[in-house]
C-alpha positions as a Markdown table, in Angstrom:
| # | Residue | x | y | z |
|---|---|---|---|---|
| 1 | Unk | -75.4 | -83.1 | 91.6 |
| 2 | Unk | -72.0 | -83.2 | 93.4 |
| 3 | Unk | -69.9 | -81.0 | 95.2 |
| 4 | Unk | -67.4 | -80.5 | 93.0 |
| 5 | Unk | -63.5 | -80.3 | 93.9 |
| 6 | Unk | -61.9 | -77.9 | 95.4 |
| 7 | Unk | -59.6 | -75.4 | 93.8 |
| 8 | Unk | -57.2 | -76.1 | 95.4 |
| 9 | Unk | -57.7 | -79.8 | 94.3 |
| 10 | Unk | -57.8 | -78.6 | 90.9 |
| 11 | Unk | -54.6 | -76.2 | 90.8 |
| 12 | Unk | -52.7 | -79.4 | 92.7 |
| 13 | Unk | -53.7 | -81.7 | 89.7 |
| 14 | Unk | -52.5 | -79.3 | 87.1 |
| 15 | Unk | -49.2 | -79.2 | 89.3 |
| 16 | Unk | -48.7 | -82.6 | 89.0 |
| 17 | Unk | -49.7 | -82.8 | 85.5 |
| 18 | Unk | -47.1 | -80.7 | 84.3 |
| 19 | Unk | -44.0 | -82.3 | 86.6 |
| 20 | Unk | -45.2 | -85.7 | 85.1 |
| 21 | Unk | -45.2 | -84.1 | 81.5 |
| 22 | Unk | -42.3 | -81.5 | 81.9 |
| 23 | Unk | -40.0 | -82.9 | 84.6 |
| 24 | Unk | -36.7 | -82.3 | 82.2 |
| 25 | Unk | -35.9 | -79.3 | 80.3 |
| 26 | Unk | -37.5 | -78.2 | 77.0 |
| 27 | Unk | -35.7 | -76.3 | 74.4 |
| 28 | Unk | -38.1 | -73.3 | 73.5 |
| 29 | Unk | -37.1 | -70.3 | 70.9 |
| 30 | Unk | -39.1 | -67.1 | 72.4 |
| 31 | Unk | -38.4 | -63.0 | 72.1 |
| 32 | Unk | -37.1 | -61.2 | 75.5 |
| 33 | Unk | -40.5 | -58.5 | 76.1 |
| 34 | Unk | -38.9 | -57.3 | 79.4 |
| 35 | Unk | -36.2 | -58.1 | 81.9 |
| 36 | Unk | -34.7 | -57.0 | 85.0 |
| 37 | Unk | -32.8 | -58.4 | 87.7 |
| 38 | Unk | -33.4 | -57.9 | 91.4 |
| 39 | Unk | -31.8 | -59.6 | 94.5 |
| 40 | Unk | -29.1 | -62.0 | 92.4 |
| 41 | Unk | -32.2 | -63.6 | 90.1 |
| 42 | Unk | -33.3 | -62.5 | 86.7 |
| 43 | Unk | -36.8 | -62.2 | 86.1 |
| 44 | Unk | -38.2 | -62.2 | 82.2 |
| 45 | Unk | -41.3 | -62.4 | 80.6 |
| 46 | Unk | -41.0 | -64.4 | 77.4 |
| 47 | Unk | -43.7 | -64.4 | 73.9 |
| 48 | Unk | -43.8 | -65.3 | 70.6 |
| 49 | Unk | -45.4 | -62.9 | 68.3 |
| 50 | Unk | -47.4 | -63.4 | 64.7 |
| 51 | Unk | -44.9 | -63.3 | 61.8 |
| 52 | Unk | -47.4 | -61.4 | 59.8 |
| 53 | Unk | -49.2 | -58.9 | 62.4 |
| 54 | Unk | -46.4 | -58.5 | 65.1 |
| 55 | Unk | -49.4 | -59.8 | 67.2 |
| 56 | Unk | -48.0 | -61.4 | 71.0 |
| 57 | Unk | -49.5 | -65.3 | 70.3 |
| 58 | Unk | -47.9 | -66.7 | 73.3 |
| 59 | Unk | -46.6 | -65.3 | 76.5 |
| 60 | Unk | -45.0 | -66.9 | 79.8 |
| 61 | Unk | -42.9 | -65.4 | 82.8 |
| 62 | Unk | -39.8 | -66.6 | 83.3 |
| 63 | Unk | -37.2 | -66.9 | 85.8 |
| 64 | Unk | -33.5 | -67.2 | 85.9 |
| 65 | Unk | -32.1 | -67.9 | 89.7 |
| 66 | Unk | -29.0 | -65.9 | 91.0 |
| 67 | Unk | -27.3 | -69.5 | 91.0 |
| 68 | Unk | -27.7 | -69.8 | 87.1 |
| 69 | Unk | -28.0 | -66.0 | 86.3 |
| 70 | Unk | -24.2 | -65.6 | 87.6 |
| 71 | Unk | -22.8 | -68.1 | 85.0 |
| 72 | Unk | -25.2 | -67.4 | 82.2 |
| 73 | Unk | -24.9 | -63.9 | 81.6 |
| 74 | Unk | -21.1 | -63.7 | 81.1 |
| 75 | Unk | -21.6 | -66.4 | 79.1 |
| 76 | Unk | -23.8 | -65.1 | 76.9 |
| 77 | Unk | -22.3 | -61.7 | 76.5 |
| 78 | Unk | -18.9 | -62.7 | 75.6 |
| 79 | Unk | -20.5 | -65.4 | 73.4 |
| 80 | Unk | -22.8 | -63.1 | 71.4 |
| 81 | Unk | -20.9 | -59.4 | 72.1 |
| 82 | Unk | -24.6 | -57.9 | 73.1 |
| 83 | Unk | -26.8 | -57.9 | 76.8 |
| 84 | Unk | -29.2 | -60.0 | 77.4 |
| 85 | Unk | -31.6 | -57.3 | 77.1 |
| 86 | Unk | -35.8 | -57.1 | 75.4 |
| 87 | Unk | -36.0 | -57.3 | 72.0 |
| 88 | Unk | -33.5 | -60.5 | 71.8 |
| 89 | Unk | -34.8 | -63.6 | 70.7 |
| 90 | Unk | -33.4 | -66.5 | 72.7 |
| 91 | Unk | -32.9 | -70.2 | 72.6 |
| 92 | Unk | -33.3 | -71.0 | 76.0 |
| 93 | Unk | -33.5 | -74.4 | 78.2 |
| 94 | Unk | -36.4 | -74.3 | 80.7 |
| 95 | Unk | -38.0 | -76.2 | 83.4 |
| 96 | Unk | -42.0 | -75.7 | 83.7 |
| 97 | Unk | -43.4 | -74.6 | 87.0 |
| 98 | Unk | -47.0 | -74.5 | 88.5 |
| 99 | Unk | -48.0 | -72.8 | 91.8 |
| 100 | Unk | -51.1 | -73.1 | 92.8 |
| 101 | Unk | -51.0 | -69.1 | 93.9 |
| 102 | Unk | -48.8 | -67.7 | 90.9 |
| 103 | Unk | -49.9 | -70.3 | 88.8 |
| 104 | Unk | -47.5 | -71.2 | 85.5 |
| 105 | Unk | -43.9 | -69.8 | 85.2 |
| 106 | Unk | -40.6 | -71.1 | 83.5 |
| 107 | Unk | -37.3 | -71.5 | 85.0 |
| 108 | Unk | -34.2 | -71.0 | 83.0 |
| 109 | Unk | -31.2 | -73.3 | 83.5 |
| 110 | Unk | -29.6 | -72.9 | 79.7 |
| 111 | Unk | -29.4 | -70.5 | 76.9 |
| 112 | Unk | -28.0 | -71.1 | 73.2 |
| 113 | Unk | -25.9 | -67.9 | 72.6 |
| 114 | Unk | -25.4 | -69.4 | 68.6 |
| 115 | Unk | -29.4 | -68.8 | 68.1 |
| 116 | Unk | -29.0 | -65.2 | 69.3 |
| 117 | Unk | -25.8 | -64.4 | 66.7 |
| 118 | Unk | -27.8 | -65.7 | 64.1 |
| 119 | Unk | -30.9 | -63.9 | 64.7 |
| 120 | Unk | -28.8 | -60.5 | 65.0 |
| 121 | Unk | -26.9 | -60.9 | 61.9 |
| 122 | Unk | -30.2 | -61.9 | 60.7 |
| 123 | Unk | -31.7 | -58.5 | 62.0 |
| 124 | Unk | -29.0 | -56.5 | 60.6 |
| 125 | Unk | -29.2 | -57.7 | 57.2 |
| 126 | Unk | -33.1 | -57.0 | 56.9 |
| 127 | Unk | -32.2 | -53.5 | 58.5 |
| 128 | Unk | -29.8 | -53.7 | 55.6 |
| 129 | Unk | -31.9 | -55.1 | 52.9 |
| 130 | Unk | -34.7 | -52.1 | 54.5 |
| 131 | Unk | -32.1 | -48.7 | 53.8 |
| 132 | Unk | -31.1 | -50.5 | 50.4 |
| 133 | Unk | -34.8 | -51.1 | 49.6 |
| 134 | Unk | -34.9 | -46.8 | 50.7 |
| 135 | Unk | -32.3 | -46.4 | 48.4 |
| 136 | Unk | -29.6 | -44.6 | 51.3 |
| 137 | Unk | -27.5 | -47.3 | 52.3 |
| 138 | Unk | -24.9 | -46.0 | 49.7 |
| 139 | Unk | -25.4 | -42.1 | 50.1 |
| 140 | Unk | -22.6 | -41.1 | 52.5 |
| 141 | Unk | -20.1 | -43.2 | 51.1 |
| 142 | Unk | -20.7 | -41.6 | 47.3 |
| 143 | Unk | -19.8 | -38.4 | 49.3 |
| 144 | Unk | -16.3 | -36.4 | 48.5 |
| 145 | Unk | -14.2 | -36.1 | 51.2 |
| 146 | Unk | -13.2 | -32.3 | 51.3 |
| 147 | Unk | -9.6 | -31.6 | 50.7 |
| 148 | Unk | -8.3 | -30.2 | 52.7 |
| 149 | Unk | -10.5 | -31.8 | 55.9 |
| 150 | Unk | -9.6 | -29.4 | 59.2 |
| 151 | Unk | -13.2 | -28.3 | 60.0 |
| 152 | Unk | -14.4 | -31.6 | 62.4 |
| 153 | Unk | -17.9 | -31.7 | 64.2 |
| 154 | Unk | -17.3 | -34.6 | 66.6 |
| 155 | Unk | -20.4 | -36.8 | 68.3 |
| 156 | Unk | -19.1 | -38.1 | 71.8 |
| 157 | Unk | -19.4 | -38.1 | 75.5 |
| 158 | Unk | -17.5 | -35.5 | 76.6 |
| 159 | Unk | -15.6 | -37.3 | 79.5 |
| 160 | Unk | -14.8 | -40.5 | 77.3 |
| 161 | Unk | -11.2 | -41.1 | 77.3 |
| 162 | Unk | -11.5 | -41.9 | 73.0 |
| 163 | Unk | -12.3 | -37.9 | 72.6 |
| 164 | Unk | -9.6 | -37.3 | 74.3 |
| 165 | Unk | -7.3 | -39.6 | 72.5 |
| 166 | Unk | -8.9 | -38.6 | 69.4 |
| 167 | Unk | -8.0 | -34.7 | 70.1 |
| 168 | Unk | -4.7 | -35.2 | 71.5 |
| 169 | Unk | -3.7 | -37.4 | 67.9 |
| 170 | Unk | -5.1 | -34.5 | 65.8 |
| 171 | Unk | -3.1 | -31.7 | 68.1 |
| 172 | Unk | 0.1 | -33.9 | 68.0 |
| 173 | Unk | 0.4 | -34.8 | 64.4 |
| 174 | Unk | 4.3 | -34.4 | 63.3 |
| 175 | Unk | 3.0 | -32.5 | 60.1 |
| 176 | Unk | 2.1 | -29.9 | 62.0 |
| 177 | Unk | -1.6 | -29.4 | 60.6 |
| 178 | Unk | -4.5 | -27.3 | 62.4 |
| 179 | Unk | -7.0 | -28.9 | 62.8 |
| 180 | Unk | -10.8 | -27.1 | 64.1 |
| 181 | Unk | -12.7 | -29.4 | 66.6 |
| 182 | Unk | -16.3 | -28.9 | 67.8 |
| 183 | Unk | -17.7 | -31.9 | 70.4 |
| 184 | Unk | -21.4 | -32.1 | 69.8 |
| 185 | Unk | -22.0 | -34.2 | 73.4 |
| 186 | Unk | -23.9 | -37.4 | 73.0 |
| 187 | Unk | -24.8 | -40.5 | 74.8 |
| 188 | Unk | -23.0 | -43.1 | 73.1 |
| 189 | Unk | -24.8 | -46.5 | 74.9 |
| 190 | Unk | -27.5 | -47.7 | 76.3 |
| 191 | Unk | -31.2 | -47.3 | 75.2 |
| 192 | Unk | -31.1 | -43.9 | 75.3 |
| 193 | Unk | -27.5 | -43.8 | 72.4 |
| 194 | Unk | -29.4 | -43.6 | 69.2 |
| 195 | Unk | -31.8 | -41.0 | 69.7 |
| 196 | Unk | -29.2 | -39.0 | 71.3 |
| 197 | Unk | -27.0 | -39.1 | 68.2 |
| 198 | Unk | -29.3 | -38.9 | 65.9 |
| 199 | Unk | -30.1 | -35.0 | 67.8 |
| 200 | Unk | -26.6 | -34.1 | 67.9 |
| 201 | Unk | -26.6 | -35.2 | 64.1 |
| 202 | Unk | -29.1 | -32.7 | 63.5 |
| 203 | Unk | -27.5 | -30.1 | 65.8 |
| 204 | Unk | -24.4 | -30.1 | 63.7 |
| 205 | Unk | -27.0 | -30.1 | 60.4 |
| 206 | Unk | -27.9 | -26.6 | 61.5 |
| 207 | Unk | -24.2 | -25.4 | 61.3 |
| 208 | Unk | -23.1 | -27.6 | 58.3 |
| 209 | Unk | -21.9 | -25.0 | 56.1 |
| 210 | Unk | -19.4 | -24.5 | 59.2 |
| 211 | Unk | -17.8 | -27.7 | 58.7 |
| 212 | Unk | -16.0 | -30.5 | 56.5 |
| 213 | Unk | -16.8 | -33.9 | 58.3 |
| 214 | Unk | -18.2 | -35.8 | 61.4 |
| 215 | Unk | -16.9 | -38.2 | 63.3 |
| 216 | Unk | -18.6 | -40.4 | 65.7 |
| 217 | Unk | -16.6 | -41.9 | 68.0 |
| 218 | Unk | -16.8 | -44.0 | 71.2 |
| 219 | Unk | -13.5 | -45.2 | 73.2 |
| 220 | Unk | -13.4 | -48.7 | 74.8 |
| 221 | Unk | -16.1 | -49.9 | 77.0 |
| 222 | Unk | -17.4 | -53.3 | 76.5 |
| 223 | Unk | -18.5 | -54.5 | 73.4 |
| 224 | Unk | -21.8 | -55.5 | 74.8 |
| 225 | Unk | -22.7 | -50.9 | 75.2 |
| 226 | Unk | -22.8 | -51.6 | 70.8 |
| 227 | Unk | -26.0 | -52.6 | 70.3 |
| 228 | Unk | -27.5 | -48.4 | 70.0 |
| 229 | Unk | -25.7 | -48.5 | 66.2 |
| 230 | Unk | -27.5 | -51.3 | 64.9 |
| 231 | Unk | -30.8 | -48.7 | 65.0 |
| 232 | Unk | -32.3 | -48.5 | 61.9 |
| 233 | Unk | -33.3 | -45.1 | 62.1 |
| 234 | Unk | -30.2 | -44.0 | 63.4 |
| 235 | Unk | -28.2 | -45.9 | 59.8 |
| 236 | Unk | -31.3 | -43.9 | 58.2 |
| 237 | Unk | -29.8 | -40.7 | 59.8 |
| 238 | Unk | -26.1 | -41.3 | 59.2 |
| 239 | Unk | -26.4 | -42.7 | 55.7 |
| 240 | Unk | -28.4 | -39.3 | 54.5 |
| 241 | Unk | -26.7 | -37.1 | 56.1 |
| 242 | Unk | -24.5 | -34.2 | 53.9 |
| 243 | Unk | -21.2 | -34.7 | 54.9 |
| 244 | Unk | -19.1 | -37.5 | 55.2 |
| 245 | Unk | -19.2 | -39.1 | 58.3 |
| 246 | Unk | -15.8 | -41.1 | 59.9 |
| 247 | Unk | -17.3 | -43.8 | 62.4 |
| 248 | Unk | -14.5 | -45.1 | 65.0 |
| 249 | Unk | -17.2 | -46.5 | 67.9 |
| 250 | Unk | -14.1 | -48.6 | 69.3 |
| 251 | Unk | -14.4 | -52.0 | 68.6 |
| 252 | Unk | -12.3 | -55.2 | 67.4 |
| 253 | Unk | -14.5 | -58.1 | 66.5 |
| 254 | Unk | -18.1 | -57.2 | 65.2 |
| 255 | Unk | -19.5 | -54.3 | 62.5 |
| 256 | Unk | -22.5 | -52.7 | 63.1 |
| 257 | Unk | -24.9 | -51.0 | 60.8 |
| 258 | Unk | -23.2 | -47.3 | 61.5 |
| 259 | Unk | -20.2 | -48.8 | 60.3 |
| 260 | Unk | -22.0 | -50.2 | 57.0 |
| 261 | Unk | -23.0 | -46.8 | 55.7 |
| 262 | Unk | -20.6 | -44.2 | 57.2 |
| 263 | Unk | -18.3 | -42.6 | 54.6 |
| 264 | Unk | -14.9 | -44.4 | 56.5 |
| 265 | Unk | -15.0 | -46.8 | 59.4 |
| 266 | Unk | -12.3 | -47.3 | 61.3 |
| 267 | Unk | -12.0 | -49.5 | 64.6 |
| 268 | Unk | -10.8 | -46.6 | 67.1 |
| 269 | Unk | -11.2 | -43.3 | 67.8 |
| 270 | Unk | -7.6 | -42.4 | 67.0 |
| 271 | Unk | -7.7 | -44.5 | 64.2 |
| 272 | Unk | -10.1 | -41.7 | 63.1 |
| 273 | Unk | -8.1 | -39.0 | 64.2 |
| 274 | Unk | -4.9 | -40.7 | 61.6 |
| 275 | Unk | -7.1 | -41.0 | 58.8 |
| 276 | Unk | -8.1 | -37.6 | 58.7 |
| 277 | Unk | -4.1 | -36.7 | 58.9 |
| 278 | Unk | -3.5 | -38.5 | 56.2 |
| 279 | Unk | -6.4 | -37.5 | 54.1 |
| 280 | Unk | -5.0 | -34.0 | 54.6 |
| 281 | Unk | -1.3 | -35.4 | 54.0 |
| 282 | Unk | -2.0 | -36.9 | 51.0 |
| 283 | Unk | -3.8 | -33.8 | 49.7 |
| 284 | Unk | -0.7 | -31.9 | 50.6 |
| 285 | Unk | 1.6 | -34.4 | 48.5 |
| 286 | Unk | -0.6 | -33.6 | 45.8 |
| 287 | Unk | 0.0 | -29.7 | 45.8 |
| 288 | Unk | 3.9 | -30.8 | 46.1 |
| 289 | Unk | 3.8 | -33.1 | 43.2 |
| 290 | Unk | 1.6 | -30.2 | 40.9 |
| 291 | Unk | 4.4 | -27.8 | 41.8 |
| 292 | Unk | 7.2 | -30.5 | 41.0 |
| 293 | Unk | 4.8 | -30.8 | 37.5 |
| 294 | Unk | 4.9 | -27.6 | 36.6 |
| 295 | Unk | 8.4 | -26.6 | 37.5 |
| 296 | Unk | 9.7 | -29.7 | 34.7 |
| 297 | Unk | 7.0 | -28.9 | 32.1 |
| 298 | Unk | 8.5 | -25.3 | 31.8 |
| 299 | Unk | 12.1 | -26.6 | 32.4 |
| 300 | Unk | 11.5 | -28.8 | 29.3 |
| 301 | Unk | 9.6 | -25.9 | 27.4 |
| 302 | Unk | 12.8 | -23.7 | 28.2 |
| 303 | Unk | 15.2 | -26.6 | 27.1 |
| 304 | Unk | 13.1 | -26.9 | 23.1 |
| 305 | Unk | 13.3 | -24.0 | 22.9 |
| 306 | Unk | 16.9 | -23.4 | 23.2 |
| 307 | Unk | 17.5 | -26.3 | 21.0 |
| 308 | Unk | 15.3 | -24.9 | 18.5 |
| 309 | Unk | 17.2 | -21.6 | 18.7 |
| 310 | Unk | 20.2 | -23.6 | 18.3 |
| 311 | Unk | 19.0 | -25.0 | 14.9 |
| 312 | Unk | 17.8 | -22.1 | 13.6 |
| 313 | Unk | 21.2 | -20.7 | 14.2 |
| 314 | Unk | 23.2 | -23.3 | 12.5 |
| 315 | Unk | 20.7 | -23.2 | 9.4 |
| 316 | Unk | 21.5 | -19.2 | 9.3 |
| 317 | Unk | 25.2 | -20.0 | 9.4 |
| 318 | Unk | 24.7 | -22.5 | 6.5 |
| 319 | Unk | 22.9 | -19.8 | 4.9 |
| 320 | Unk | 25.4 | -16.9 | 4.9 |
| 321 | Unk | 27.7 | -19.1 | 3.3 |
| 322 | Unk | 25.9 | -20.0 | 0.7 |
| 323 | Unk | 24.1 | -16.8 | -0.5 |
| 324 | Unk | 25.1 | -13.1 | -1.5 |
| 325 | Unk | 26.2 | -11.0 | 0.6 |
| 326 | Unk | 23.1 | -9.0 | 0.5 |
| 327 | Unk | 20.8 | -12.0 | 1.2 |
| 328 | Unk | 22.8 | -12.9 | 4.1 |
| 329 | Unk | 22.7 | -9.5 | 6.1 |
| 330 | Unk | 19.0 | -10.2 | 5.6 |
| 331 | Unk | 19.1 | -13.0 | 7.2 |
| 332 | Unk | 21.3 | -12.2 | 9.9 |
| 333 | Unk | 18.7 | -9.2 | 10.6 |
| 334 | Unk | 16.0 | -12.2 | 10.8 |
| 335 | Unk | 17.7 | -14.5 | 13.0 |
| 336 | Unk | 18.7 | -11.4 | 15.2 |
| 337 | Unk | 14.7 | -10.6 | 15.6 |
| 338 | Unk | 14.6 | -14.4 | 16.2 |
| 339 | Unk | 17.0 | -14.5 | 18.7 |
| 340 | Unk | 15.6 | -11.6 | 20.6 |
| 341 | Unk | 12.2 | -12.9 | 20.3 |
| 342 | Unk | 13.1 | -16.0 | 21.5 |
| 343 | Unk | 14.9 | -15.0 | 24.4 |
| 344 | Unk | 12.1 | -12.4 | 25.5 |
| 345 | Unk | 9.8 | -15.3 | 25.7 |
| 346 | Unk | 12.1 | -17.4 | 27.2 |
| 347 | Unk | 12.3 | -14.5 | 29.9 |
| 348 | Unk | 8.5 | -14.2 | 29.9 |
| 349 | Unk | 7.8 | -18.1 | 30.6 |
| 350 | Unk | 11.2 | -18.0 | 33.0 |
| 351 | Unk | 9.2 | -15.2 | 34.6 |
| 352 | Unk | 5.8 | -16.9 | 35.3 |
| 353 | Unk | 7.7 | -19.7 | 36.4 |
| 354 | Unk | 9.1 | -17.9 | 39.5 |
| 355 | Unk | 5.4 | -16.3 | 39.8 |
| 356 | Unk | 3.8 | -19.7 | 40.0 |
| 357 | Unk | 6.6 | -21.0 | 42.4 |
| 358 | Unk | 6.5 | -17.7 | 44.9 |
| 359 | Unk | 2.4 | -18.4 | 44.5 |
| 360 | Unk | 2.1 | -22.2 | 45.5 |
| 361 | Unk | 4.4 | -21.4 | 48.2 |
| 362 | Unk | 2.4 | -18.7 | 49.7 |
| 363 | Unk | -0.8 | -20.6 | 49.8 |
| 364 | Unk | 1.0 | -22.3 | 53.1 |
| 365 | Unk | 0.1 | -20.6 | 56.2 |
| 366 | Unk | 3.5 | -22.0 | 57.7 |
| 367 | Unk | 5.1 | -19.5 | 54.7 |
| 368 | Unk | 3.5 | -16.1 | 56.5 |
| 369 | Unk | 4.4 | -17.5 | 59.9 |
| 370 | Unk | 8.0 | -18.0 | 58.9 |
| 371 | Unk | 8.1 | -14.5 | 58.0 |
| 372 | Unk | 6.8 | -13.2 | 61.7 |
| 373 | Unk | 3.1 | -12.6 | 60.4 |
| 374 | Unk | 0.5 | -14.0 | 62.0 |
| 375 | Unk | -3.5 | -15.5 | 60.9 |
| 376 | Unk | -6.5 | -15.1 | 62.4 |
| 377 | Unk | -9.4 | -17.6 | 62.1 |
| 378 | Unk | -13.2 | -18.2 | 62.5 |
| 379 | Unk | -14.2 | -22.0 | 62.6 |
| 380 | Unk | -11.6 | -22.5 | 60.8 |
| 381 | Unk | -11.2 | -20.0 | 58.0 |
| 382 | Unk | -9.0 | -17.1 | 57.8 |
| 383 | Unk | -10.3 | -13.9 | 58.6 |
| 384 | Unk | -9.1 | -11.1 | 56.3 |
| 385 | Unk | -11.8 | -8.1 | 57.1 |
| 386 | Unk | -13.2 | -7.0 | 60.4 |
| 387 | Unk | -16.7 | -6.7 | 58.7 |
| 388 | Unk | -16.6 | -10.5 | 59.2 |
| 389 | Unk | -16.8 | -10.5 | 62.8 |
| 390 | Unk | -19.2 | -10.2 | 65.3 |
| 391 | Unk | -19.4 | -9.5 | 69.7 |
| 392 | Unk | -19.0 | -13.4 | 70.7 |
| 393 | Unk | -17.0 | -14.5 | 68.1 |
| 394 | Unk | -14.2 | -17.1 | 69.0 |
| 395 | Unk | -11.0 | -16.3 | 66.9 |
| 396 | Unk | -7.6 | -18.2 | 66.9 |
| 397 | Unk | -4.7 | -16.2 | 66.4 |
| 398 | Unk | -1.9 | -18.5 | 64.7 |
| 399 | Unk | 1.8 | -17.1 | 65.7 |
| 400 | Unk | 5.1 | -18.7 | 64.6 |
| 401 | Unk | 5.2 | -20.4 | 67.8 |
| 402 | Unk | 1.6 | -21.0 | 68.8 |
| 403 | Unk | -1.7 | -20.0 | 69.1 |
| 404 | Unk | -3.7 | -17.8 | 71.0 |
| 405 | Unk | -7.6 | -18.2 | 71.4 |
| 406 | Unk | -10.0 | -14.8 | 71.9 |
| 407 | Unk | -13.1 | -13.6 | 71.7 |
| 408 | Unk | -14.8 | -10.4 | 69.5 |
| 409 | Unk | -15.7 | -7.8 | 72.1 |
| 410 | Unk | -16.1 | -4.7 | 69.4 |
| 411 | Unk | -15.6 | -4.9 | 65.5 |
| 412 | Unk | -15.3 | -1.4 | 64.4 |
| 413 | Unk | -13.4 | 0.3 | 61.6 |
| 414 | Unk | -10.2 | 2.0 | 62.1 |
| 415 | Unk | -7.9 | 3.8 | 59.9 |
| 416 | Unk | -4.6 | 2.6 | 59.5 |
């Protein structure tokens, strides 16, 4: 019976084992399970998991040294537009290591950024493939946009400078349209992005009879912070939800799966803000061209019908000249009936006219402002009884030359 050798032995051959074996890099594909990065270096721990049980088959630390870490993760970011983060799988080039205290470990010297874009827009189409296989991925979009849109819930941070922008477009259009804004504050990246959204989403459920569209939006930042709208359950969220929903998260180069099923995505947070101008702008060139419409379907009426009186008139002079006497005065009493008939209708229609005219125009707020009346509303909608209101409510007053915000301290009836 020997000895034996000792441990120490026995760790020292498996050490040089492995530097004869794996003395140059290896190429191995593996999924990020955590990361964090302390004094400069990068420290991972790398697995492989069953395709079929989600299962962890294979799993190895990993190290990144500050020396490598400092050129490979700008590298990577601006290569594949997302943090090297867990739940990434990565490509990456590694050295093996054995101590005879820590025992195995990798050290990273190269990562593929390519295999990471391709196993993203891989995991965006299953996500994808997933609310299409639900049946959602279509819902918002097959919403109607209200006409007019003025009533906006709005999912941001509340200090991002793309609310702001986003509020100060809407307040500054040159048509002059109110608009009602309401910031449901959300985080908007990070880990913490989707679940956030997803509860002002259902914050703004609660109230949705109070308004006409949401809009999520998210102003600059880097495009790495865009990862939170490729959630699946946040998509599941947006793509259900019962109004339309305007995404402008503020970015150039990429889509993410918000953008898929929203209602309207639009790369900026002001882009948002001039879409819903123009929705409202084009609903307003509508109303125009329906008035325009009108006004020549009853100027044409009015024109037949004075060519009709015309020939009738002509046929009656015909006829008195080739009748009695007798016949003719009878006729002449017709065509006099006619005449009057006609033109009373002609009145009547000319009549209506100016009624539907006077009535199109006063469906413009601008029309009772112009005329030194003022509006009040509540979220939005005009107010037209005090029976309406309640102690808290916030009112805006609309004046010819601005507005004045206040708040219901009594509603009580009073005789006027």
């Amino acid at each position: 019976m020997t000895d034996g050798i000792s441990l120490s032995e026995l760790t020292g051959r498996i050490g040089a084992t492995i530097r004869l074996h794996f003395g140059q890099p290896v190429w191995v594909r593996a999924e990020v399970n955590e990361l964090r990065v302390n004094g400069g270096h990068c420290y991972m721990e790398l697995v492989e998991k069953s395709e079929h049980t989600d299962s962890v088959v294979a799993k190895c630390r990993a190290t990144c040294w500050a020396n490598t870490w400092r050129m490979l993760k700008p590298y990577f970011e601006q290569a594949t537009g997302q943090e090297l983060r867990a739940g990434l799988q990565v490509l990456v080039a590694v050295t093996v290591d054995f101590h005879n205290v820590f025992g195995l470990s990798l050290n990273v010297h190269d990562i593929d950024p390519v295999f990471t874009v391709g196993e993203l827009a891989a995991r965006r189409q299953q996500i994808l493939r997933r609310l299409k296989a639900d049946g959602v991925a279509e819902m918002n979009k097959l919403l109607p946009m209200p006409v007019p849109a003025q009533r906006v819930a709005v999912i941001s941070s509340a200090t991002a400078a793309g609310y702001e922008d986003f509020c100060n477009q809407l307040r500054g259009n040159r048509f002059g349209y109110a608009f009602h804004v309401r910031l449901f504050p959300a985080i908007m990246q990070g880990d913490g992005a989707a679940p956030s959204i997803i509860a002002a989403l259902d914050e703004v459920y609660a109230a949705a009879d109070r308004y006409d569209v949401v809009v999520i939006i998210r102003g600059g930042g880097a495009t790495t912070d865009l990862a939170a709208f490729d959630s699946y359950d946040l998509a599941l969220n947006c793509a259900q939800f019962p109004l339309p929903i305007v995404a402008g998260i503020g970015h150039q180069r990429d889509v993410s799966i918000l953008d898929m099923v929203a209602h309207t995505s639009v790369k900026t947070p002001t882009a948002a803000a001039e879409y819903l101008i123009g929705n409202l702008r084009q609903a307003d060139e509508r109303v125009a061209n329906a008035h325009l419409a009108i006004a020549r379907m009853w100027r044409n009426r009015l024109e037949r019908e004075r060519h009709r009186l015309e020939r009738d008139r002509l046929r009656m002079h015909h006829a008195l000249k080739s009748r009695s006497a007798r016949r003719a005065f009878q006729l002449e009493k017709q065509a006099a009936r006619l005449r009057a008939a006609v033109k009373m209708r002609i009145a009547r229609q000319e009549h209506r006219l100016r009624l539907l005219e006077e009535r199109i125009r006063s469906y413009s707020p601008a029309f009772l402002l112009q005329r030194g009346y003022t509006f009040t509303t509540l979220h939005g909608k005009r107010i037209t009884s005090a029976a309406e209101l309640k102690p808290g409510d916030r009112l805006r007053t609309y004046f010819p030359d601005g507005a004045v915000d206040s708040e219901v301290v009594e509603a009580r009836k009073v005789k006027v």
